[in-house]
N, C-alpha and C positions, 0 to 999 in steps of 0.2 A: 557667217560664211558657210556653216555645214547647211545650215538649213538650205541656204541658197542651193549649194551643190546637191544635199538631198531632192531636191526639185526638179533642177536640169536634170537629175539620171531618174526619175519617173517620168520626164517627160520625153528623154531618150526610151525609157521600160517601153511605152506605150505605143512609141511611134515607132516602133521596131517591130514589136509584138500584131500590131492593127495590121500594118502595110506589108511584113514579110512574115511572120510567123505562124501568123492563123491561115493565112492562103496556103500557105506551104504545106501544112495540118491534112487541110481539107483536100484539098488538090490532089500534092499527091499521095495521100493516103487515101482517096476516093481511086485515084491511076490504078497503082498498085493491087486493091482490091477485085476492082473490075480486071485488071489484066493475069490476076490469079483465080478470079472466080470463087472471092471470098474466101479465099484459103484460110484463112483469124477465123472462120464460123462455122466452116464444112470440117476441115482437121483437129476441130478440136478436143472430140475425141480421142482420135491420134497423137496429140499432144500429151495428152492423158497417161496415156499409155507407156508413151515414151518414157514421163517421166514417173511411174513405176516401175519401169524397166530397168532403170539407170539405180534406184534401190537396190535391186539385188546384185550390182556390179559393184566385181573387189577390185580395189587396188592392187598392183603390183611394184614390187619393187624397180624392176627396168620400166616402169611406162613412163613412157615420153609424155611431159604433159598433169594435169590432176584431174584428180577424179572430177564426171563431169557434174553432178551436183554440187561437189566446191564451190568449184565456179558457177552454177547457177545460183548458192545461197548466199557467194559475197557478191555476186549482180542485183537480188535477189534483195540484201543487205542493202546494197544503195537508194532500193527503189522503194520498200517500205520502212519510209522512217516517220520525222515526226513533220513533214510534212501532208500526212494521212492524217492528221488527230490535227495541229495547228493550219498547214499554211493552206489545206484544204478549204479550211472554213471561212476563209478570208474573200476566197469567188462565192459562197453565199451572201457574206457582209457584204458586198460591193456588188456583185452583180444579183441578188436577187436567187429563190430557191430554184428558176430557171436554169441557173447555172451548173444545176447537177446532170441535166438534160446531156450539154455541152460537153462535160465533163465525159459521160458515158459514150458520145460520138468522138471525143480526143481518143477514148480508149480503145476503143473499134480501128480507128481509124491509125494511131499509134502500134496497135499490136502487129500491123504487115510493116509499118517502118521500121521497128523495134528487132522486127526477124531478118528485114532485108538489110540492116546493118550491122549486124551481128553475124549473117549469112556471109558477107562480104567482108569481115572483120575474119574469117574465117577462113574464106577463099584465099586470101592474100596474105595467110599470115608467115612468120619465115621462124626457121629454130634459132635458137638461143643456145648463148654456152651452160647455162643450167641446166642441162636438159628439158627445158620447157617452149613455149611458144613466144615471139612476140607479134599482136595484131593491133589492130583498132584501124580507127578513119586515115589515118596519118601513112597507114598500107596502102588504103585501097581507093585514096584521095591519087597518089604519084599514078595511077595509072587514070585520072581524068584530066590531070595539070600537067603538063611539060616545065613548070619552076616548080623549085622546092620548098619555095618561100609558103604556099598555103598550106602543105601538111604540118610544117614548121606552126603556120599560128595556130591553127588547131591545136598542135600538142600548148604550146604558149596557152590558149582558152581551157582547154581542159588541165591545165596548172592554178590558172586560176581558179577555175569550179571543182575542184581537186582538193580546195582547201574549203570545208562547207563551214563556212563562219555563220549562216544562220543555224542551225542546226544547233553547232557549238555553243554560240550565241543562249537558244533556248533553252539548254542544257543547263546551262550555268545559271542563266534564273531562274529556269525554276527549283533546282536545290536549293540556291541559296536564298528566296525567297520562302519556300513551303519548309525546307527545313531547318531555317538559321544557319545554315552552316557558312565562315566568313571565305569570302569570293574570290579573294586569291586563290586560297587551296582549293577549293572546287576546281577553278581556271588548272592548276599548276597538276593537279593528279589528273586530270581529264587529259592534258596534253602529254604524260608519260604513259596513259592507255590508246592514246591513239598513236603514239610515236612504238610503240610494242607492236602493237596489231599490224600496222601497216608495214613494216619493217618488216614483217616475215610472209610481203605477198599475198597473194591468190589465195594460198594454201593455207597459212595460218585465219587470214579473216572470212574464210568461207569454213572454216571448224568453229570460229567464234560465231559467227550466224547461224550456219546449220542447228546451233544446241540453244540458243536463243531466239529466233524468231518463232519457231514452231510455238513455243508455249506460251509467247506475246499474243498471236494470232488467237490460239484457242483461248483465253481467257478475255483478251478484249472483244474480240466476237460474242465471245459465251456471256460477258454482259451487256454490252449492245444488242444481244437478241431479249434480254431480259427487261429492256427496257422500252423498247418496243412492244413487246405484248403488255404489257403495262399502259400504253400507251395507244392502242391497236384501233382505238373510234377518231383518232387524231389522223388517220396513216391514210383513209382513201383520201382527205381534204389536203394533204401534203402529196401525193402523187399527181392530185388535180393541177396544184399548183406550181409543180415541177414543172411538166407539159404544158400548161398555159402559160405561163411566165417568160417557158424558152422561145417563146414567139412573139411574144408581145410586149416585155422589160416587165418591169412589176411598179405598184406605185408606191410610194411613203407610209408606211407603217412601222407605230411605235419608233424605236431608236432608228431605222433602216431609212437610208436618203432617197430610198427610190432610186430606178436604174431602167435605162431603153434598153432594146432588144441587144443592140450591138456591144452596149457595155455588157450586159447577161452572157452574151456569146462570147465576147472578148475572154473574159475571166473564169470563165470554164474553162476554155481552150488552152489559154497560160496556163493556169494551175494545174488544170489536167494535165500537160505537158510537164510542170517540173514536179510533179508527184511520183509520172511514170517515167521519168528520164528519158522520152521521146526525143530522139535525133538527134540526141547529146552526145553519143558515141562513146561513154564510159564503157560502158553494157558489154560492146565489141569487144572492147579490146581484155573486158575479165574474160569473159565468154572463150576468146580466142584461146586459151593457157588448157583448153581441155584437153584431154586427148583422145576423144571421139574425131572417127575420122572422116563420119559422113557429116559436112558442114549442116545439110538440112534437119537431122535431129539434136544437134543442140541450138543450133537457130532459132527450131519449134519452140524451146524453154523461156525464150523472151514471150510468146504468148502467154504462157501459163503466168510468166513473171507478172504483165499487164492485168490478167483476169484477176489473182490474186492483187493484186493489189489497189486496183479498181475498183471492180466490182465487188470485192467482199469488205478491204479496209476500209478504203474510202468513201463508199455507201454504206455502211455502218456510221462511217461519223460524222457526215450528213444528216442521215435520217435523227440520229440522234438527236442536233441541234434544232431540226427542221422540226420534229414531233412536242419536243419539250418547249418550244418557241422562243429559246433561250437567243437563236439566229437573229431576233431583232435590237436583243439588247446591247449598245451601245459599249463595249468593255471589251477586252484583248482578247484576242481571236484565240489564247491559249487556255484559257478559262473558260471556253464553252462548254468545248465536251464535260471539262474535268466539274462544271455545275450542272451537267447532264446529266453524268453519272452519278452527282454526287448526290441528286434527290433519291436515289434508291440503296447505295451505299455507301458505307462510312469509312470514314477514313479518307479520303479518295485526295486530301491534301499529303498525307501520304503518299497514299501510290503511283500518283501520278505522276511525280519527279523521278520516280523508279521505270515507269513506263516510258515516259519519255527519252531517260537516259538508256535504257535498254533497245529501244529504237533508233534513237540519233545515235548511239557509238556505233553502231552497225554502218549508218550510211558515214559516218565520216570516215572509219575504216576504209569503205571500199572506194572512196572519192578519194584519200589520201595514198593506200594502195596504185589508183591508177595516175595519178598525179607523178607518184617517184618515177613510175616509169614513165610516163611522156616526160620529163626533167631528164630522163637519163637518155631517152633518143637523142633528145637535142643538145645534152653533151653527155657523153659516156664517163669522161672522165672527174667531171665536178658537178655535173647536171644532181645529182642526190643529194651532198653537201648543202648544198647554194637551194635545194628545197627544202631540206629540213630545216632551215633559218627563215627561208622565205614563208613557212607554214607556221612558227611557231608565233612569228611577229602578226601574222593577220589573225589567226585565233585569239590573241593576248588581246590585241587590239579592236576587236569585233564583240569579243564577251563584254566590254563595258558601255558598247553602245547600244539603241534601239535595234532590235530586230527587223525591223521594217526594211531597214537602211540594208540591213544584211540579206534579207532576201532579197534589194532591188539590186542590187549587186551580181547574186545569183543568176536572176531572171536574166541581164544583160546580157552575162555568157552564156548563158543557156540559150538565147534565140540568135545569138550570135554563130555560135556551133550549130545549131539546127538550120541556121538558110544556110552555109557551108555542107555541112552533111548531106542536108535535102537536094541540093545541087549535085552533088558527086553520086549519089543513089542513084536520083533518076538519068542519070547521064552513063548509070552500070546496069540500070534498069534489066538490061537484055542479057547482064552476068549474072542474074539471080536464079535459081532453082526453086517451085517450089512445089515439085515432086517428093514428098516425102518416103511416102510408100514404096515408089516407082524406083526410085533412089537407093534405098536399101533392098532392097530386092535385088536390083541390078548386079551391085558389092557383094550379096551372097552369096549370087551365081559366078560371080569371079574368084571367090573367093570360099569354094564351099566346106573349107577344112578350119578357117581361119573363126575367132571371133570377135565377133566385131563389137567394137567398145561404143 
């Protein structure tokens, strides 16, 4: 009977994903671009900047809001987890090394949606009795719908993708696989650190990210460049076959079943999409809690968000699998990198359960974080209760099964909320700013005693 239903929801995955997800991608992240004039390619500098800028900003005690880095490193937290190192590698296994092509036009093409709903997660966000913000799509949906029924499922979607049971899922095996340790307790502390973290917001899981991704990034970087040059007479035959593959599928080699152009494109695009949380609308509604008051420079942070985690995580561990040619072998897409790595260093059954878990508690943080609060729009008064039960039972429940199951679960809401999202966008299309410059400048002049957060 699972198997069976395992099947129907791949075969739901795919036919969601083919017929509204990937048009949706392209389309209107091709709109968008062309109607900003590649705003994701010309500001990114600018983006740069900004978020150097946002480093030397203190806190204060009266501010409405958190700092706005917080909230870019518990968004920031959602988007580089361990599906950068696993569920990445799975559009290699299946669609071929073509699929990194895809992957890099999801993220081009991602980084103007990623701003324009975060931008509008921002426009429409309203104050809270906290003193803080509340936004996301579920704001800035009620001004495309005249019923209340769609922002309602939205929050309903992003409750369920709020609870990231693959993630969890790989967490728990691989400790208690690489390190003996027995799987309840893994399962049962992992759910009192994520029931911590999320519990305390924006703010507490953008301090837990902030001190932990940095030094994930520079060390898993710093040995994926290591092994690359190591590797370095393999890299121009792997970039060949990026580009040629993304156009033409690839054929059967070694453990690899071969794959047409459309499956290669396919599974770029999805994974691309749920690596970088494109049109999922989490993003938004952390984003929203800052208290920067020009929507367009923390908007800009969802780019940076995309480049990093795209272009630097996730083409690291690619190229890793792609160079080592570990990509064709026939074995759980969790164990590529960690036998990439592990020809050059040791231990790497070791660390990897540490990398991993240092990655995925960040994203389940910030997914369980926005979870409470869509649970609590849709009822203020038990909407938190009635999550914290409803989250504890699908982690319990999802740690003992395949992973696979768990991310098709995932992918479902995830293109589910993205043709939602992508509709309400392009339907605000014409309430987007994306004057960054123009913008703060403006506010200066309005404002030339004031400073602007």
């Amino acid at each position: 009977m699972l198997t069976a239903l395992s099947s129907q929801l791949n075969q739901l995955e795919n036919i969601l994903w083919t017929y509204a997800g990937v048009p949706i991608v392209i389309l209107l992240g091709l709109y968008l671009s062309l109607k900003s004039g590649f705003f994701q390619i010309r500001h990114l500098p600018t983006v740069f900047k900004t978020f150097f800028s946002f480093m030397r900003l203190r806190s204060s005690e009266n501010q409405h809001g958190v700092h706005p880095l917080k909230a870019f490193f518990a968004a920031v937290g959602g988007c580089v987890g361990i599906g950068n190192i696993v569920g990445i590698c799975t559009a290699v296994q299946l669609g071929g090394p073509g699929a990194l092509f895809w992957i890099w036009m999801t993220a081009l093409a991602g980084m103007i949606l990623k701003y324009s709903e975060v931008y509008l997660g921002l426009r429409y966000r309203v104050s809270n009795a906290s003193g803080g913000y509340n936004g996301g799509p579920m704001y800035f949906l009620q001004k495309v719908f005249k019923t209340s029924w769609i922002p309602k499922l939205v929050c309903v979607l992003l409750c369920v993708y709020g609870v990231e049971v693959y993630q969890f899922s790989v967490i728990s095996t691989s400790i208690t696989t690489n390190l003996g340790i027995n799987s309840y307790l893994v399962t049962a502390t992992l759910l009192v650190l994520v029931v911590f973290a999320g519990s305390g917001g924006v703010r507490r899981v953008g301090t837990i990210s902030s001190t932990s991704l940095p030094v994930f990034v520079v060390i898993y970087v710093g040995m994926g460049m290591w092994v690359l040059v190591n590797n370095l007479s393999a890299l121009p035959t792997v970039i060949q076959q990026v580009f040629t593959s993304a156009f033409s599928g690839h054929a059967a080699i070694g453990g690899f079943a071969g794959a047409g152009i459309m499956s290669t494109m396919s599974y770029g695009i999805r994974r691309g999409c749920y690596t970088g949380d494109i049109g999922v609308g989490y993003a938004s509604v952390i984003h929203s809690e800052t208290s920067v008051q020009i929507p367009e420079k923390q908007a800009s942070l969802a780019i940076f968000d995309i480049f990093l985690d795209t272009f630097i995580v996730c083409t690291t561990s690619l190229f890793l699998i792609l160079t080592t040619g570990f990509w064709q072998e026939p074995i759980e897409a969790g164990l590529l990198v960690q036998l990439s790595l592990g020809q050059y260093f040791p231990y790497m059954h070791l660390f990897m359960p540490i990398f991993l878990f240092m990655l995925g508690y960040n994203t389940i943080n910030a997914y369980f974080c926005v979870g409470l609060k869509c649970a609590e729009y849709l009822s203020p008064k038990f909407g938190r209760g009635v999550y914290y039960i409803y989250a504890v039972v699908a982690l319990v429940l999802f740690s003992f099964m395949g992973t696979s199951q768990a991310q098709t679960a995932m992918a479902i809401a995830g293109v589910s909320l993205l043709i939602i999202n992508g509709y309400g966008i392009f339907m605000l299309r014409h309430e987007i700013s994306f004057n960054l410059v123009r913008e703060e400048a403006r506010l200066c002049e309005s404002h030339p005693l004031a400073e602007i957060s």
